[in-house]
N, CA and C atoms as a LAMMPS dump frame, in Angstrom:
ITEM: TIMESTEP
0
ITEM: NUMBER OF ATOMS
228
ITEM: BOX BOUNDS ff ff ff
-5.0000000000000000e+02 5.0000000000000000e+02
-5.0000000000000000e+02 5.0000000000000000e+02
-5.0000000000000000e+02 5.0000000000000000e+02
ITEM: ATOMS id mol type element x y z
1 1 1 N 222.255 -138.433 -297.381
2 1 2 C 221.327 -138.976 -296.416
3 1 3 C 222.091 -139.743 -295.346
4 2 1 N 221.145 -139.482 -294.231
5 2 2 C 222.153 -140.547 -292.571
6 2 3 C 221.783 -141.481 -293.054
7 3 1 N 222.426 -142.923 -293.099
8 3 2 C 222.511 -144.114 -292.924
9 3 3 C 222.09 -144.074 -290.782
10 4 1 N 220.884 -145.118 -290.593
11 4 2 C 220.361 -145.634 -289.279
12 4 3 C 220.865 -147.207 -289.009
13 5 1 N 220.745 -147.593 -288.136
14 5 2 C 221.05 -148.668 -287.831
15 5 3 C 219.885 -149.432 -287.558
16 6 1 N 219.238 -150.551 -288.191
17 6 2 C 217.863 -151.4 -287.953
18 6 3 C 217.984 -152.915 -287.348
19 7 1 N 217.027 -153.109 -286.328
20 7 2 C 217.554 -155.062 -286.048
21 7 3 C 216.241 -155.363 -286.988
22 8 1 N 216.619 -156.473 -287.637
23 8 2 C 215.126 -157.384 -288.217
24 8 3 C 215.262 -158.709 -287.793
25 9 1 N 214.255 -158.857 -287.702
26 9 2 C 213.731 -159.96 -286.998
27 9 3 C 212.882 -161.04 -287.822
28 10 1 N 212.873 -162.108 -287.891
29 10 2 C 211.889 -163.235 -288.627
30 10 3 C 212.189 -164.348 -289.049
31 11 1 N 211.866 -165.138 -289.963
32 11 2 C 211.906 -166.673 -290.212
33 11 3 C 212.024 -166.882 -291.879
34 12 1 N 213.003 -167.813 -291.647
35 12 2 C 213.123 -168.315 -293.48
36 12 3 C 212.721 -169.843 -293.05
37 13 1 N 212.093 -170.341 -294.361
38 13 2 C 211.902 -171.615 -294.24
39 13 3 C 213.142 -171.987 -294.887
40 14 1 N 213.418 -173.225 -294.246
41 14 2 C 214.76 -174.182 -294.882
42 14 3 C 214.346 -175.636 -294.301
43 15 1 N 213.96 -176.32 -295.607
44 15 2 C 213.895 -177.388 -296.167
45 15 3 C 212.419 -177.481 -295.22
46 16 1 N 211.7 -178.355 -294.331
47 16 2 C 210.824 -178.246 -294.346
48 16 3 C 210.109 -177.476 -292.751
49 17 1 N 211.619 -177.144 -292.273
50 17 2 C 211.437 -176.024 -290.818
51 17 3 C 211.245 -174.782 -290.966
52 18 1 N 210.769 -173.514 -290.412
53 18 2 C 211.004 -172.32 -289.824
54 18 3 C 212.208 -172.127 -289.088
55 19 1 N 213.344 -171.208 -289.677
56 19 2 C 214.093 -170.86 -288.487
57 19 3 C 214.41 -169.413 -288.253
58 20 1 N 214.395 -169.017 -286.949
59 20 2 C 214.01 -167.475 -286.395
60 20 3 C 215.525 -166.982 -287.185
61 21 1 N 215.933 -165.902 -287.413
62 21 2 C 216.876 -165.002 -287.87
63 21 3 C 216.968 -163.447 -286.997
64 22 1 N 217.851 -163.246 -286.852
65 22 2 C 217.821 -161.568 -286.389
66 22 3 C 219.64 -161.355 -286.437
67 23 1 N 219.023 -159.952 -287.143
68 23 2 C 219.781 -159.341 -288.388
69 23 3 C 220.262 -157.931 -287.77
70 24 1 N 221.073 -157.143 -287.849
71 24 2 C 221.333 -155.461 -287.769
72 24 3 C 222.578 -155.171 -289.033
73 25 1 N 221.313 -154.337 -289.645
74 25 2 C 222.339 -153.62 -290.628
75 25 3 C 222.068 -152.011 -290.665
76 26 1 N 222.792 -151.586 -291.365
77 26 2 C 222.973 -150.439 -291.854
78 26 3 C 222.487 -149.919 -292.959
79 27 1 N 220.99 -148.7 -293.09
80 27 2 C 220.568 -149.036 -294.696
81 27 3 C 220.01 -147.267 -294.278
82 28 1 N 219.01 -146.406 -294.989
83 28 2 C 218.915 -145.25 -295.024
84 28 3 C 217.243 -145.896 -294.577
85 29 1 N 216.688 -146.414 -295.291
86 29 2 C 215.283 -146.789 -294.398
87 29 3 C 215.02 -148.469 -294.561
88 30 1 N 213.832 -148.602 -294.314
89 30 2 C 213.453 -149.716 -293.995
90 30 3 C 212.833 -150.548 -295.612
91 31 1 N 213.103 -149.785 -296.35
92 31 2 C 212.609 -150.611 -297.769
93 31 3 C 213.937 -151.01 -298.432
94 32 1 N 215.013 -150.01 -298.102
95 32 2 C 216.461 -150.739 -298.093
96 32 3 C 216.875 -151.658 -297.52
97 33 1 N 216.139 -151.659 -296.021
98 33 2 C 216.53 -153.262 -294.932
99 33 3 C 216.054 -154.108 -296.002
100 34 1 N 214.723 -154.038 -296.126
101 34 2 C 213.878 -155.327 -296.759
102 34 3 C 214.66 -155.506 -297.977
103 35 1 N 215.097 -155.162 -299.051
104 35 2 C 215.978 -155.213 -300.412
105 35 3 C 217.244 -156.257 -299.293
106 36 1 N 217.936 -155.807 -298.461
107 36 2 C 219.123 -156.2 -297.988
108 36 3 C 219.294 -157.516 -297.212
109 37 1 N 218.282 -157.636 -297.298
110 37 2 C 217.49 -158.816 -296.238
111 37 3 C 217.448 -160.117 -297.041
112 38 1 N 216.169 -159.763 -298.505
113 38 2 C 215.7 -160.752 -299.329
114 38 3 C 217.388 -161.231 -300.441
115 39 1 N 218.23 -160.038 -300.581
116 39 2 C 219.053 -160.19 -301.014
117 39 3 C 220.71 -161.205 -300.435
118 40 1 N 220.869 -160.999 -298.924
119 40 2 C 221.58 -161.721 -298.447
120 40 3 C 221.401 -163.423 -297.943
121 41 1 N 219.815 -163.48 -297.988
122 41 2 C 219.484 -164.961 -298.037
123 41 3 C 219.089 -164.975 -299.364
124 42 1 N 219.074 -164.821 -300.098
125 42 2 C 218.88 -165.267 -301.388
126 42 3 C 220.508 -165.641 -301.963
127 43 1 N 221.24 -164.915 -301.658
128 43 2 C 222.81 -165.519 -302.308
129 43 3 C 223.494 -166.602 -301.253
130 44 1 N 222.976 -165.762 -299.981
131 44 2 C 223.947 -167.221 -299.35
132 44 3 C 223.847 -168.565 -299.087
133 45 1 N 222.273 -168.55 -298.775
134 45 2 C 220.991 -169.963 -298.781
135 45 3 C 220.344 -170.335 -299.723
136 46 1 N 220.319 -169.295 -301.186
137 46 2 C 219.191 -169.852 -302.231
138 46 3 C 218.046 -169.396 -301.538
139 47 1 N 217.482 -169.153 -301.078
140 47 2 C 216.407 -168.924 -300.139
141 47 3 C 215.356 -167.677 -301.617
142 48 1 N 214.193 -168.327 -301.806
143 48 2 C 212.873 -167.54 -302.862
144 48 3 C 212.743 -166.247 -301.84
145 49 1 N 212.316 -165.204 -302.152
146 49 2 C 211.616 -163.935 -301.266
147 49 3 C 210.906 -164.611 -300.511
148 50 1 N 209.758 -165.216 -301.082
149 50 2 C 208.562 -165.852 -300.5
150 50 3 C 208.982 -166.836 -299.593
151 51 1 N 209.897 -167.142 -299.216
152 51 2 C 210.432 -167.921 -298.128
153 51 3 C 211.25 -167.51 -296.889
154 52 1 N 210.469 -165.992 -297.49
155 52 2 C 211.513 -165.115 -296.245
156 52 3 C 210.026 -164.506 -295.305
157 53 1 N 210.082 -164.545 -294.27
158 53 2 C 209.335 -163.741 -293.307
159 53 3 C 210.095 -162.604 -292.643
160 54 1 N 209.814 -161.343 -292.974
161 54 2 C 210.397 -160.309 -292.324
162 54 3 C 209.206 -160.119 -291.224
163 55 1 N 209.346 -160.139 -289.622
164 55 2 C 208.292 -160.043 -288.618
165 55 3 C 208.219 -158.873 -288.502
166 56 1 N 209.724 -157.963 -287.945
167 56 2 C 209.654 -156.81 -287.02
168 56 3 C 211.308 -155.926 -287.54
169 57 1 N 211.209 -154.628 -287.738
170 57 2 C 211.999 -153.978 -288.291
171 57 3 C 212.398 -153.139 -287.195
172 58 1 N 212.986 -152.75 -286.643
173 58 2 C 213.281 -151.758 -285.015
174 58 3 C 214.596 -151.05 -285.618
175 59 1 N 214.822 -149.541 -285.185
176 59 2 C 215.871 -148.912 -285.776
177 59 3 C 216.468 -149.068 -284.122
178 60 1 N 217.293 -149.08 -284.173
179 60 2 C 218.412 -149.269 -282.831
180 60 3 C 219.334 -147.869 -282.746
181 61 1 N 219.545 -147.507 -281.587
182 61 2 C 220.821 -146.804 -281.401
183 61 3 C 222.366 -147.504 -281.339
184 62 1 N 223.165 -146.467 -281.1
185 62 2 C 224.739 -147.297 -281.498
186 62 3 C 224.672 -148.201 -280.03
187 63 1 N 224.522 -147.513 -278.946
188 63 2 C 224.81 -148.522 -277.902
189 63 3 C 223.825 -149.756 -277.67
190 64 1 N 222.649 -149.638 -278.623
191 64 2 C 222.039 -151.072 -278.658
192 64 3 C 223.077 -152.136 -279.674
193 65 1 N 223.63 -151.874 -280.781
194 65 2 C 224.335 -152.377 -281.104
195 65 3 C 224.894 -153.602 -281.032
196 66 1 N 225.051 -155.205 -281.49
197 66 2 C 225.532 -156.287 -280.741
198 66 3 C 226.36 -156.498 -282.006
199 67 1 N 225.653 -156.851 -282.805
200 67 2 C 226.862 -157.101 -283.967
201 67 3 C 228.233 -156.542 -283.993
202 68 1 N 229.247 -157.083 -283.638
203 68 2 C 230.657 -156.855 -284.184
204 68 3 C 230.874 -156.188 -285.152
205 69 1 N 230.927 -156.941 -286.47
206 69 2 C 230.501 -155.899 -288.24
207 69 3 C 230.332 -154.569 -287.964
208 70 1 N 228.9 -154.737 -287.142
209 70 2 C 228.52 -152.528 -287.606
210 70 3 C 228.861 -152.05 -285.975
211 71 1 N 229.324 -152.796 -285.105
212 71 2 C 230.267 -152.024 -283.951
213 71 3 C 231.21 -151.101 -284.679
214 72 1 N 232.042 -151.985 -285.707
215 72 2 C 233.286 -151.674 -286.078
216 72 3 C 233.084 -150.359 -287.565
217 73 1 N 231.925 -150.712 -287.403
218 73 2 C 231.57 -149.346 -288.77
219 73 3 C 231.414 -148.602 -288.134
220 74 1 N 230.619 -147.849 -287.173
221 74 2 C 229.856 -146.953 -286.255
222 74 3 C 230.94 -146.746 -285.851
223 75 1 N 232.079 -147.742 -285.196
224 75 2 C 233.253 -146.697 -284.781
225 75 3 C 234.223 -145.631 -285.189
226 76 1 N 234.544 -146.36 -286.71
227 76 2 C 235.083 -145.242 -287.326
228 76 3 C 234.722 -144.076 -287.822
């Protein structure tokens, strides 16, 4: 299967704020973003699922691209 490129967009609560997040990874669909999503704030912040707001999922082309990280994947 192609691996797509997705931006996500949304809000984790931390401590008693909202703060916006936007994300581009690399996953085959969008139930893999969401797994990749709840999973990378959950190890790096502690962050519950339920404290994650996923808003907006958008698959991007390579030249939308901003992230550095998957610049450098997409290139090779």
């Amino acid at each position: 299967m192609k691996t797509k490129i997705f931006r996500i967009q949304g809000k984790f609560l931390m401590g008693n704020s909202l703060k916006p997040f936007t994300k581009e990874l690399k996953a085959i669909n969008e139930e893999e973003i969401k797994e990749k999503i709840y999973s990378e704030f959950g190890s790096k912040h502690h962050i519950k699922r339920n404290k994650i707001k996923i808003e907006e999922i958008t698959e991007i082309s390579q030249d939308e691209v901003q992230d550095p990280i998957i610049k450098a994947l997409i290139s090779e």
